[in-house]
GUTIRO-231708 format. One line per 5 residues: number of its first residue (from 1); for each residue x, y, z of C-alpha. Coordinates in pm, whole numbers. Example, Ala and Ser with C-alpha at 12.3 -4.5 7.8 and 13.67 -1.06 7.14 Angstrom:
<rs>
1> 1230:-450:780; 1367:-106:714
</rs>
This chain:
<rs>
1> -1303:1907:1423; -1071:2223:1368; -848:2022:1144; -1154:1901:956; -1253:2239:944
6> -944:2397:821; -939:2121:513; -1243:2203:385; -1195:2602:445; -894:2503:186
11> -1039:2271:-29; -1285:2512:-122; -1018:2809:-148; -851:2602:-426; -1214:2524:-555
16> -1260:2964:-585; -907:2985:-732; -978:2751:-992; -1293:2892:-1060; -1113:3265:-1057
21> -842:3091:-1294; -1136:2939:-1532; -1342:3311:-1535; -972:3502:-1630; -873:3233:-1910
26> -1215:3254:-2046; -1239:3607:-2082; -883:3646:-2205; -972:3385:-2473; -1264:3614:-2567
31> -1107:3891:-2576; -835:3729:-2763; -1087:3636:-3022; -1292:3955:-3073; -944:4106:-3151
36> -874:3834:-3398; -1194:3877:-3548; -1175:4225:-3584; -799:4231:-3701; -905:3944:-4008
41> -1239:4062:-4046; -1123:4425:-4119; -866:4249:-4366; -1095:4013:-4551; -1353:4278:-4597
46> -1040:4531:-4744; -947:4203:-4948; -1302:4197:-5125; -1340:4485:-5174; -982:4559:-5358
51> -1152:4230:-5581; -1411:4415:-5611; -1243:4723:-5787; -1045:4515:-6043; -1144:4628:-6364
56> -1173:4339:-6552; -1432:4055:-6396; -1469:3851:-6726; -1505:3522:-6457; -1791:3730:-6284
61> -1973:3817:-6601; -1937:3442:-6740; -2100:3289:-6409; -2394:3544:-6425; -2464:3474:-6808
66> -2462:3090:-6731; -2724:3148:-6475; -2907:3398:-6638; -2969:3079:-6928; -2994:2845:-6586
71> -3272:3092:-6483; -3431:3041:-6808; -3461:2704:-6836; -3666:2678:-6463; -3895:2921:-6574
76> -4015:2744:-6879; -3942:2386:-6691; -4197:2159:-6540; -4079:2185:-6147; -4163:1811:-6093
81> -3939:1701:-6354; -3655:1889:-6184; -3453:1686:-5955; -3307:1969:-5785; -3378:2322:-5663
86> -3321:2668:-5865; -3105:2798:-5483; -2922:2437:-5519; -2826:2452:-5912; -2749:2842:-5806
91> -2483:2812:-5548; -2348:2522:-5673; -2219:2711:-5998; -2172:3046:-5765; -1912:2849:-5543
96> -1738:2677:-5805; -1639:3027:-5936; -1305:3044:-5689; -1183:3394:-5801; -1264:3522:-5493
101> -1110:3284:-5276; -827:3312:-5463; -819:3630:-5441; -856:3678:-5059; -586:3415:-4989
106> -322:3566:-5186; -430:3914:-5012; -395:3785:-4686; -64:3663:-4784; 103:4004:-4864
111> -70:4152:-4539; 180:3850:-4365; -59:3645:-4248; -110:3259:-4339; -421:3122:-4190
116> -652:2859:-4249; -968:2911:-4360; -1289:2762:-4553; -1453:2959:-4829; -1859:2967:-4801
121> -2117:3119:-5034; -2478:3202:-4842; -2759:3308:-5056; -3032:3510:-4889; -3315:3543:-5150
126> -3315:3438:-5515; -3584:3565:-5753; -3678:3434:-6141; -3779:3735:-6358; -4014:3767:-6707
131> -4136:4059:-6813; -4290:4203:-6567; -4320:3829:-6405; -4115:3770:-6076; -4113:3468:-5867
136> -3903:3403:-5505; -3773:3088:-5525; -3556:3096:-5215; -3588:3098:-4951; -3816:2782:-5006
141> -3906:2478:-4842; -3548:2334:-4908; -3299:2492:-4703; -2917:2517:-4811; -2571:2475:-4595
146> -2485:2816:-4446; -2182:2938:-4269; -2100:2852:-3882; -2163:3122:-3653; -1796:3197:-3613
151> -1734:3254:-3960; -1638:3635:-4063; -1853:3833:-4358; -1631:3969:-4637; -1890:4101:-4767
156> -2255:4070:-4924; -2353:4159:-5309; -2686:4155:-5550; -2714:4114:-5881; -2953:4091:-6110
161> -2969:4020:-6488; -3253:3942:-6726; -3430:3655:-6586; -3302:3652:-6203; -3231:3900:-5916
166> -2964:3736:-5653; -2817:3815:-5277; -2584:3632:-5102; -2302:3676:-4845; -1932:3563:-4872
171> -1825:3443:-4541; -1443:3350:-4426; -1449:3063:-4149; -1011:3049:-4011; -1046:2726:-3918
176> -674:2704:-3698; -846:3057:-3503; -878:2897:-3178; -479:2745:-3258; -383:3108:-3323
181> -513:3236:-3007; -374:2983:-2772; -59:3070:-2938; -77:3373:-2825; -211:3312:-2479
186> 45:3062:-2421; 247:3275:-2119; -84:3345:-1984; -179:2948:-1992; 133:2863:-1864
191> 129:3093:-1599; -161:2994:-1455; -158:2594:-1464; 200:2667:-1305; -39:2884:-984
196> -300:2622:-979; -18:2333:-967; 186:2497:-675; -144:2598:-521; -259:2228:-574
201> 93:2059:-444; 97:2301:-132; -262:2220:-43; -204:1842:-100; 118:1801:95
206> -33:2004:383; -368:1757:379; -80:1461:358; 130:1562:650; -225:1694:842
211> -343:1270:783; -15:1121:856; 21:1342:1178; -345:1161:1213; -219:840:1141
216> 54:869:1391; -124:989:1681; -364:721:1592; -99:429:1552; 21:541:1928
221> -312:517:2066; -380:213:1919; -23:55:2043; -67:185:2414; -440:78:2415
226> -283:-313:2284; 7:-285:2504; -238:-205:2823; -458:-477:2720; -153:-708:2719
231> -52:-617:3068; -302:-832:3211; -114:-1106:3092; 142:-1081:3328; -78:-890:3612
236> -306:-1165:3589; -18:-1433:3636; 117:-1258:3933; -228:-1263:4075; -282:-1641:4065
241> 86:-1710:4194; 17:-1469:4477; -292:-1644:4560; -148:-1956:4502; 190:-1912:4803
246> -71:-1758:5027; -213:-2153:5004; -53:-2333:5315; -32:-2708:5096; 169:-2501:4870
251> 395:-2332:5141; 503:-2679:5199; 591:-2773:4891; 948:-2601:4836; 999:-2697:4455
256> 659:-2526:4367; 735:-2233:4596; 1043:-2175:4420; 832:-2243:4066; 588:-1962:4168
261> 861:-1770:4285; 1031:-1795:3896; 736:-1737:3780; 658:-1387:3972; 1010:-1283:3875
266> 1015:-1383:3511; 608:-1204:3472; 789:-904:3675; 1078:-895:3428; 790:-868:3121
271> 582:-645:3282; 884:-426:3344; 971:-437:3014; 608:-409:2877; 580:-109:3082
276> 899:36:2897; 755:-14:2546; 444:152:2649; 724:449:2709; 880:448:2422
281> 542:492:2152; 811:573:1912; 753:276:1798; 527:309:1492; 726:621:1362
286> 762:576:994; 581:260:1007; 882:72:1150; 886:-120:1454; 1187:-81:1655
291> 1320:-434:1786; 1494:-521:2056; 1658:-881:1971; 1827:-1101:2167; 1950:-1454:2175
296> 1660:-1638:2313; 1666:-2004:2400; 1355:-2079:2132; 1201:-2432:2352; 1257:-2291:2679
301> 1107:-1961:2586; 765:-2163:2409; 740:-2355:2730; 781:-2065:2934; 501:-1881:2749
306> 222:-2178:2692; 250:-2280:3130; 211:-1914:3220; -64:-1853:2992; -259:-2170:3103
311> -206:-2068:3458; -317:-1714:3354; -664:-1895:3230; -702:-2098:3600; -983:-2316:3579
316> -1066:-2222:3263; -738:-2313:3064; -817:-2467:2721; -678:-2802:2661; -343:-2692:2575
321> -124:-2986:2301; 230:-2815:2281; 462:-2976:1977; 817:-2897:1961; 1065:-3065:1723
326> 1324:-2838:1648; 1690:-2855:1579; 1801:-2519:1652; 1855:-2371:2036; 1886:-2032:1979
331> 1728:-1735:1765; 1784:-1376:1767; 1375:-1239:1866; 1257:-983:2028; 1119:-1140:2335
336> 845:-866:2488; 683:-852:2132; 698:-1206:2015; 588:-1300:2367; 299:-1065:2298
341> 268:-1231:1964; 217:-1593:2097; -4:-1447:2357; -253:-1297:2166; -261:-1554:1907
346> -372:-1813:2227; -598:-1543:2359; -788:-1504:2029; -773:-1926:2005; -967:-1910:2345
351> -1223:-1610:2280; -1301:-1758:1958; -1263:-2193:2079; -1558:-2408:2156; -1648:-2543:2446
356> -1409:-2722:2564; -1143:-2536:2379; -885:-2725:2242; -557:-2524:2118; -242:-2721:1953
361> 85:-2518:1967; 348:-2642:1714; 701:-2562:1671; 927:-2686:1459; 1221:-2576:1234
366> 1228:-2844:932; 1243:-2624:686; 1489:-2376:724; 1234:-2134:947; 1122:-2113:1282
371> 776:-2214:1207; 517:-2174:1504; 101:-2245:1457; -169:-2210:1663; -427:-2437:1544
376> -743:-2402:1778; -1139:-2568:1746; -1348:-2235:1681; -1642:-2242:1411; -1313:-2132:1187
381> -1290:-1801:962; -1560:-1762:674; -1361:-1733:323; -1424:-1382:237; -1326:-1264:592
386> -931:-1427:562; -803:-1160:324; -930:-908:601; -818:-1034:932; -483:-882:954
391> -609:-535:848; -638:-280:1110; -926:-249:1324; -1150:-506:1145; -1295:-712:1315
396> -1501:-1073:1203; -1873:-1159:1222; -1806:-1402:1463; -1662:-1151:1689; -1959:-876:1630
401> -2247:-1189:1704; -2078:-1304:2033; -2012:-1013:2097; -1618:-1031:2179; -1466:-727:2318
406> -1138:-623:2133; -1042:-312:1899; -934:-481:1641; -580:-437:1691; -427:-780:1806
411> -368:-950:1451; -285:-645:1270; -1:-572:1561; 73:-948:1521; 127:-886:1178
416> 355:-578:1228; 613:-774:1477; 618:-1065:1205; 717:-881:943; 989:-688:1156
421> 1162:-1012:1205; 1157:-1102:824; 889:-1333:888; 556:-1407:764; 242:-1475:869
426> -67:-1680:720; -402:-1806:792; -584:-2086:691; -935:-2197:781; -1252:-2374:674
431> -1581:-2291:860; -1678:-2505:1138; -1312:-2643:1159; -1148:-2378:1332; -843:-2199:1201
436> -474:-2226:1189; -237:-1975:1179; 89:-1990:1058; 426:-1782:1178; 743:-1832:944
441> 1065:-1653:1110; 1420:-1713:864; 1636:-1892:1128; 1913:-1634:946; 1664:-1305:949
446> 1916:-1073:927; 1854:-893:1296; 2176:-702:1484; 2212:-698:1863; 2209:-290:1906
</rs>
């Protein structure tokens, strides 16, 4: 709960510094702006108006006579023979006088400056004039393109001549502006995605080493839970060949006293060494199980394991086929967990076997592995369930409807042992036919005597 707590008092730290990062950038980009717009907007308003005091504007007094006649010929026009508006016609021949652009560009120039910007001509109101006669004509019911909001005013102007009266704004729109500003803001960008990603790589390899800490303490649990459960193996054995030289026909019988009397030894000598994994929960560090092989005499050991588990299972033991037909005697294993292996592989064939449960236990080494299967008579594993049945802690439908006791543990520590000893392990099953699964150990697997 604390740790759960502490994550969440951090995630939502970073959240408030990013926010905190967001709010500074932001206002440093605005202020970043308004002194942009200030610093060209004072210099395109100085650049209009130094056009403005040139003496000779022969390009100015040629656009106003052309719509002086322009204004002309929409008074005395029929307006539904027109095709466009007097504003339209107006602005059209207004912005294709480029003097002022021109101008502005080559001003901004000398002040060492080279921006980007688009030239825009707004008119306000535009009124024909007769003698006395004046019609507005704009605004009308047609409006025209203005500027964008961003765009800076160089400056406004009226004129008016015989048969019109104008106004209209000249706007400058720097189109690279927001370029120009990040320019300038790079140290201040830079510094801060450098905060947020230390901030952000601090916080995540805490959370990491906080889950794998998790993950650890969890994988321990989980082993000494499985290991406990797999001490009844052997507890269980003991039990029944107690019981069993406490029987007075057996007393008798010196070969299976001395048989029982193996047998307590060799389920003392696992349990010892059970009881020395459980010990060492090392184990799962850094995912690696830590083997301890040895040469192990592979039929003997099979036999070994298949007699005390039916004798474990008394008068309930399964109908038990064991095949061996291998050519190799020895193979470097580690005998506590592959014992434990076998084991719970027979111990799921029973939970999950009808009635009467039939297990077949093959071993053979024909092609170039150790290959052992348990093949057992169970209503089998449904299709979509296979890919899942090695994963840690799931557990089947089958297991959840007769309600089977387990963690989840056994095949995913089944799994883990394979795959130590270079092996592999596979399932296959159809529903209703039981299921089969597979164990492939190299006969060469590359394990060291330490």
């Amino acid at each position: 709960m604390k740790s759960q707590f502490l994550i969440w008092l951090s995630a939502l730290a970073l959240l408030v510094l990013i926010a905190v990062q967001y709010i500074f950038i932001t206002e440093t980009y605005r202020t970043k702006k308004d002194q942009f717009d200030t610093k060209f907007g004072g210099l395109v308003k100085d650049g209009m108006i130094a056009f403005n005091n040139q003496d000779f504007k022969f390009g100015l007094d040629s656009v106003l006579y052309v719509l002086d006649n322009l204004a002309v010929d929409y008074l005395f026009s029929d307006p539904d023979t027109l095709d466009r508006s007097p504003a339209q016609s107006f602005q059209e021949i207004l912005m294709n006088y480029r003097d002022p652009e021109i101008f502005l560009r080559d001003h901004i120039r000398k002040a060492g400056e080279d921006p980007v910007f688009t030239y825009y001509l707004q008119i306000n109101e535009l009124f024909l004039l007769d003698m006395g006669f004046e019609q507005q004509v704009y605004p009308d019911t047609i409006p025209l393109p203005v500027a964008p909001d961003e765009a800076l005013l160089a400056g406004s102007y009226n004129h008016e001549r015989n048969f019109f009266r104008i106004s209209y704004d000249i706007y400058i729109n720097f189109t690279n502006r927001s370029r120009l500003i990040l320019n300038e803001m790079w140290l201040i960008l830079a510094l801060a995605i450098l905060t947020l990603l230390l901030v952000f790589t601090v916080f995540y390899i805490t959370l990491r080493n906080m889950l794998l800490q998790k993950r650890l303490s969890d994988m321990k649990t989980d082993f000494i839970n499985n290991m406990t459960h797999e001490l009844k193996t052997p507890l269980s054995t003991i039990s029944v060949a107690s019981s069993s030289l406490g029987n007075r026909s057996i007393i008798q019988q010196e070969e299976k006293v001395e048989e029982l009397s193996k047998l307590i030894k060799r389920q003392n000598r696992h349990l010892s060494e059970l009881i020395d994994r459980i010990l060492d929960i090392n184990i799962w560090e850094k995912d690696q199980v830590k083997l301890k092989p040895e040469h192990i005499h592979i039929e003997g050991w099979i036999r070994e394991l298949v007699d005390a588990f039916s004798l474990e299972q008394g008068n309930a033991s399964p109908v038990l086929d064991l095949q061996v037909e291998i050519q190799v005697e020895t193979l470097l294993l580690d005998r506590v967990h592959m014992s434990t292996v076998i084991n719970n592989l027979l111990s799921n064939a029973v939970k999950y076997g009808r009635s009467p449960c039939r297990i077949t236990v093959n071993v053979n080494d024909k092609t170039g592995f150790l290959s052992i299967s348990v093949t057992d008579n169970g209503p089998g594993i449904k299709k979509e369930e296979l890919k899942h049945i090695f994963e840690k802690f799931y557990r089947g439908q089958e297991s959840k409807q007769r309600v089977i006791k387990g963690l989840g543990l056994g095949l995913f520590y089944v799994k883990q042992i394979v795959e130590a000893h270079e092996g592999t392990i596979t399932v296959h099953s159809n529903p209703g036919k039981g299921a089969q699964f597979n164990i492939k150990i190299p006969i060469e697997n590359g394990l060291i005597i330490g």
